[in-house]
Backbone bond lengths (Angstrom), bond angles and torsions (degrees), N, CA, C in turn:
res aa  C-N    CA-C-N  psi(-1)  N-CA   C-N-CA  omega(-1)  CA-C   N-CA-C  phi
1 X - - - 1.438 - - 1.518 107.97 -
2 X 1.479 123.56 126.14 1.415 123.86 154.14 1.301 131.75 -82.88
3 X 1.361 86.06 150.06 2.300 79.88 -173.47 2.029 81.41 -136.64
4 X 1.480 91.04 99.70 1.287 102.87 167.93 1.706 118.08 -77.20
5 X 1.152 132.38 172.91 1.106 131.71 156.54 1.543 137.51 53.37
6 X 1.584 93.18 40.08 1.347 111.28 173.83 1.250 120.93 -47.02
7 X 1.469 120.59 155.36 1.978 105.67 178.61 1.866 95.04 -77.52
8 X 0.806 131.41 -11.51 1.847 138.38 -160.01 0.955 136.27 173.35
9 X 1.318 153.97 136.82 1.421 157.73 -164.15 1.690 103.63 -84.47
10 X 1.219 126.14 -1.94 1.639 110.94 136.85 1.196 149.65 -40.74
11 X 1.674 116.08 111.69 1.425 108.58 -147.95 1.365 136.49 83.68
12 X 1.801 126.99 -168.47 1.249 131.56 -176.37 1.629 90.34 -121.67
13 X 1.161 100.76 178.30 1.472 117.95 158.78 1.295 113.47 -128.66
14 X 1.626 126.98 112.70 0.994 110.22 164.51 1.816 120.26 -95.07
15 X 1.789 110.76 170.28 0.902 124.18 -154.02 1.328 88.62 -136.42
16 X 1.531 122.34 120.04 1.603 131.08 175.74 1.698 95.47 -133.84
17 X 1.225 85.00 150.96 2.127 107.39 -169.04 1.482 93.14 -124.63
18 X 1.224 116.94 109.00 1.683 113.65 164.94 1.411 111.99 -78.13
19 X 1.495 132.74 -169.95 1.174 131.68 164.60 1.276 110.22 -165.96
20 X 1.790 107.55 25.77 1.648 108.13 156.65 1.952 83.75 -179.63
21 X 1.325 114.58 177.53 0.913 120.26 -149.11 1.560 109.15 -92.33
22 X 1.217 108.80 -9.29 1.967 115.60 177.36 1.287 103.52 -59.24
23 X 1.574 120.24 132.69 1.048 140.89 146.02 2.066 97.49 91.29
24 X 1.255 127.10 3.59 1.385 135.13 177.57 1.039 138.32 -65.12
25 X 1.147 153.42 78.58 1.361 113.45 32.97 1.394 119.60 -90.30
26 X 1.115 127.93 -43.60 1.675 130.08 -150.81 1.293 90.18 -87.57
27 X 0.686 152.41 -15.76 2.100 128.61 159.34 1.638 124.18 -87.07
28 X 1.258 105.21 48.29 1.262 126.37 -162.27 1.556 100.92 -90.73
29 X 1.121 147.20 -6.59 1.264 152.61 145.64 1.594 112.66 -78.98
30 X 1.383 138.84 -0.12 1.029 139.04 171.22 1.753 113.77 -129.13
31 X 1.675 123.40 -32.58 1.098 118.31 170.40 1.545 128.66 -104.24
32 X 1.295 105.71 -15.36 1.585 120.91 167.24 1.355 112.36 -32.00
33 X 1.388 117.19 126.20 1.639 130.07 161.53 1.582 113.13 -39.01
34 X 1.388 91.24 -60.79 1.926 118.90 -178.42 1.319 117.39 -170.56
35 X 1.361 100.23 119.10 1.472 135.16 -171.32 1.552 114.64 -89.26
36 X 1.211 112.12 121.96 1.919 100.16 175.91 1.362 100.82 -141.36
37 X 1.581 119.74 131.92 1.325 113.47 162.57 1.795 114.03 -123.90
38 X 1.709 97.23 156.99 1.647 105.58 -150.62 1.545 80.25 -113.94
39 X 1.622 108.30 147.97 1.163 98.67 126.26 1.626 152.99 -81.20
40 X 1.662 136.35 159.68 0.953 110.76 -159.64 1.711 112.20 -101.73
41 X 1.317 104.34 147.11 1.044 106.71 162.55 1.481 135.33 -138.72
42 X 1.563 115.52 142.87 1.787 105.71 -170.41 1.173 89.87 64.70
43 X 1.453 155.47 58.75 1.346 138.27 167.95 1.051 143.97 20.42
44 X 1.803 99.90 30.86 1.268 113.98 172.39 1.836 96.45 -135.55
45 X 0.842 110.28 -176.34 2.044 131.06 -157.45 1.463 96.46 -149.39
46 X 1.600 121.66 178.82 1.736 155.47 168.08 1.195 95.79 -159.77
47 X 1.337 103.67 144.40 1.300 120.59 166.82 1.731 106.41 -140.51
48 X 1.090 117.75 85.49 1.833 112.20 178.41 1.756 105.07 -103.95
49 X 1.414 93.46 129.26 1.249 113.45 -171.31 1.709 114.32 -92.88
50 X 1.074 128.82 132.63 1.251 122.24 -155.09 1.760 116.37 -113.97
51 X 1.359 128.79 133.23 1.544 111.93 -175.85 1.344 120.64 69.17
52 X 1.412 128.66 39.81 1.332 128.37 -144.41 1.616 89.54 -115.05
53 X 1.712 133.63 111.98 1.254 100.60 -173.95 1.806 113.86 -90.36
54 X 1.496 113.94 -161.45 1.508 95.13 -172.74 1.202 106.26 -95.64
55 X 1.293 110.19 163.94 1.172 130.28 -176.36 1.777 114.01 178.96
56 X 1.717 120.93 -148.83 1.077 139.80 175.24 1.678 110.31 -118.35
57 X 1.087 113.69 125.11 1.468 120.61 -174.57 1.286 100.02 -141.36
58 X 1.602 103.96 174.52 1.816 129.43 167.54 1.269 91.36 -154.20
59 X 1.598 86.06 146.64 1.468 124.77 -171.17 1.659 114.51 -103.41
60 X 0.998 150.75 109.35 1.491 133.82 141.74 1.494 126.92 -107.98
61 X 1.232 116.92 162.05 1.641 111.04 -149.06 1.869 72.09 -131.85
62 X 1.196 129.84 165.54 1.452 143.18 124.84 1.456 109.84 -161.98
63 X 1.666 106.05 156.51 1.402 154.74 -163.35 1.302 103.31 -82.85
64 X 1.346 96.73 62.88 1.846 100.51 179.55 1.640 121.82 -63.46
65 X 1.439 140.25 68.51 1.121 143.07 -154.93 1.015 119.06 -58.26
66 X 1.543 135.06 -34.01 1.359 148.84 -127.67 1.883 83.69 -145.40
67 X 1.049 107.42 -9.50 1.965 107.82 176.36 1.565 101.29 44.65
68 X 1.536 123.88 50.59 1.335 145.34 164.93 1.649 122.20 -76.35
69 X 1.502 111.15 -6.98 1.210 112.06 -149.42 1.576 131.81 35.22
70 X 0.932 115.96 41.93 1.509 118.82 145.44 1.810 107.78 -161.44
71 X 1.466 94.42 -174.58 1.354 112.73 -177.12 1.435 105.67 -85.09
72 X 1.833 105.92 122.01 1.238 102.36 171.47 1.705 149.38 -63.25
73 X 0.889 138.47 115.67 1.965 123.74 -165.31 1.593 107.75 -105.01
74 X 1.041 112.47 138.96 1.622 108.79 169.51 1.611 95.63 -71.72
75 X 1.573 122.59 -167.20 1.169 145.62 144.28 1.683 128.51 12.45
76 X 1.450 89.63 -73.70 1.127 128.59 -161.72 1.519 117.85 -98.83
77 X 1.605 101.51 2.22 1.699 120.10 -178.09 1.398 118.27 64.18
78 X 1.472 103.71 38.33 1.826 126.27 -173.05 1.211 104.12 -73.91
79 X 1.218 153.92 95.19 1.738 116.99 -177.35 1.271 143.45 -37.03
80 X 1.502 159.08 80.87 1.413 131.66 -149.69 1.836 107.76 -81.39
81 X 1.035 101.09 -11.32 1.737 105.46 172.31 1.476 112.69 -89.73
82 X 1.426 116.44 147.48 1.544 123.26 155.47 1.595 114.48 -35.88
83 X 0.774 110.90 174.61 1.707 118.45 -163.81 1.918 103.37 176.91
84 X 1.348 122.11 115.80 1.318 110.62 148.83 1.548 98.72 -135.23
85 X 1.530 107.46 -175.45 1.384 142.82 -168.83 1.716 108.30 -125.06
86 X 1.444 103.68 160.54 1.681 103.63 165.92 1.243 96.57 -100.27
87 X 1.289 102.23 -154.50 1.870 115.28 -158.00 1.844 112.58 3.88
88 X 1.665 95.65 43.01 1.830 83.50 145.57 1.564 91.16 80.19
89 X 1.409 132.91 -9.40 0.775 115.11 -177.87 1.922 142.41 -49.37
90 X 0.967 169.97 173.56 1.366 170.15 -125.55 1.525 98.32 161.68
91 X 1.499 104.74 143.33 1.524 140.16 153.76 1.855 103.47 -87.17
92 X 0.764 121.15 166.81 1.276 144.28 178.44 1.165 100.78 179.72
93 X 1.361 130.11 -139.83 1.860 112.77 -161.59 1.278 128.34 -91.47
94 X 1.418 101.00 12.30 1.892 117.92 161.22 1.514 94.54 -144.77
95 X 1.343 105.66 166.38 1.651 124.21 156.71 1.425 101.46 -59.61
96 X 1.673 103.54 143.88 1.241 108.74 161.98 1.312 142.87 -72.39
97 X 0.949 117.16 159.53 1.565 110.76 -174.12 1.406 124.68 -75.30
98 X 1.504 124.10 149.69 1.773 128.35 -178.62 1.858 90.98 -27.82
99 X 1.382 103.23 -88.45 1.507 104.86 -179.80 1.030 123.81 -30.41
100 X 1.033 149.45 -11.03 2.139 139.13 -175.71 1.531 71.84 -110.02
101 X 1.437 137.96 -51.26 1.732 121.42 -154.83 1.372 83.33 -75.48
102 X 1.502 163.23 -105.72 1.306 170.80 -104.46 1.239 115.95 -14.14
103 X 1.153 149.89 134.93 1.208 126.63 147.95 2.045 94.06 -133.12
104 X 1.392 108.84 173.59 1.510 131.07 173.58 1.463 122.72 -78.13
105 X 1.397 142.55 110.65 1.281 155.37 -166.04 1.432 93.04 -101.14
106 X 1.224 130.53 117.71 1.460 143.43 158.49 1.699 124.66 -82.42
107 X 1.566 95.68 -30.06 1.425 126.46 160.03 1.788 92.39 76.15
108 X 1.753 101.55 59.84 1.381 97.07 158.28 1.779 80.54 -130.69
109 X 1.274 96.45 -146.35 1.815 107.11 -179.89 1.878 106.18 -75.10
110 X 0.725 100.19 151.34 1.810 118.23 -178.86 1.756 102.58 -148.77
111 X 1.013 121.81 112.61 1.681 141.41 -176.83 1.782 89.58 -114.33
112 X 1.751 101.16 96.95 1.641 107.02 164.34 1.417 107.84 -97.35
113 X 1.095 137.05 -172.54 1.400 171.31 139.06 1.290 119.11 -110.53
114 X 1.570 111.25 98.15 1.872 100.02 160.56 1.069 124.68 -120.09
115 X 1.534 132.99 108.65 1.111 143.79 -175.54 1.820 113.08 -66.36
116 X 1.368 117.63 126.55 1.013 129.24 -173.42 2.027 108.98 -74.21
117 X 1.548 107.84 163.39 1.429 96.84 168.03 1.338 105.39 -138.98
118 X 1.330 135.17 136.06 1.502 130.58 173.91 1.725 106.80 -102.60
């Protein structure tokens, strides 16, 4: 998976793969299938996941700046870190759900792109 277009090479990015909807997104250090974090470079990251069999999963990527393990929130539970989703997914006034992130594992190669949002 690529994660183009980081705002900066501050920090890692980690990369967590769910494979059902407990703990999704933000307990991704405790419910994640498999978790990998990169360092960044050129303001972009990879994350290739290895032995993964098929199935239905969701993806979220975030721009851990402060290498806190989790996604940062102001106040008001704003994010101050990057944050994306697979299948295109969007936040609007919560994270989305396992289902809108989902996509299908055939369990050959899959080359994503997830673009981050600050």
């Amino acid at each position: 998976m690529k994660i183009p277009n980081i705002k900066n090479n501050t920090g890692v990015v980690a990369c967590a793969l769910f494979e059902s909807s407990a703990g999704f997104p933000t307990e991704f250090l405790h419910s994640a299938t498999n978790i990998m974090m990169m360092k960044i470079r050129d303001t972009q990251a990879r994350c290739n996941f290895l032995d993964i069999p098929p199935g239905t999963y969701a993806l979220v990527v975030i721009h851990d700046k402060n290498m806190d393990g989790k996604l940062g929130t102001n106040l008001l539970g704003v994010p101050t870190e990057g944050y994306g989703f697979s299948s295109g997914a969007k936040a609007s006034m919560s994270a989305p759900s396992f289902e809108t992130a989902s996509f299908s594992y055939d369990g050959e190669n899959l080359d994503l792109t997830i673009k981050l949002t600050y």
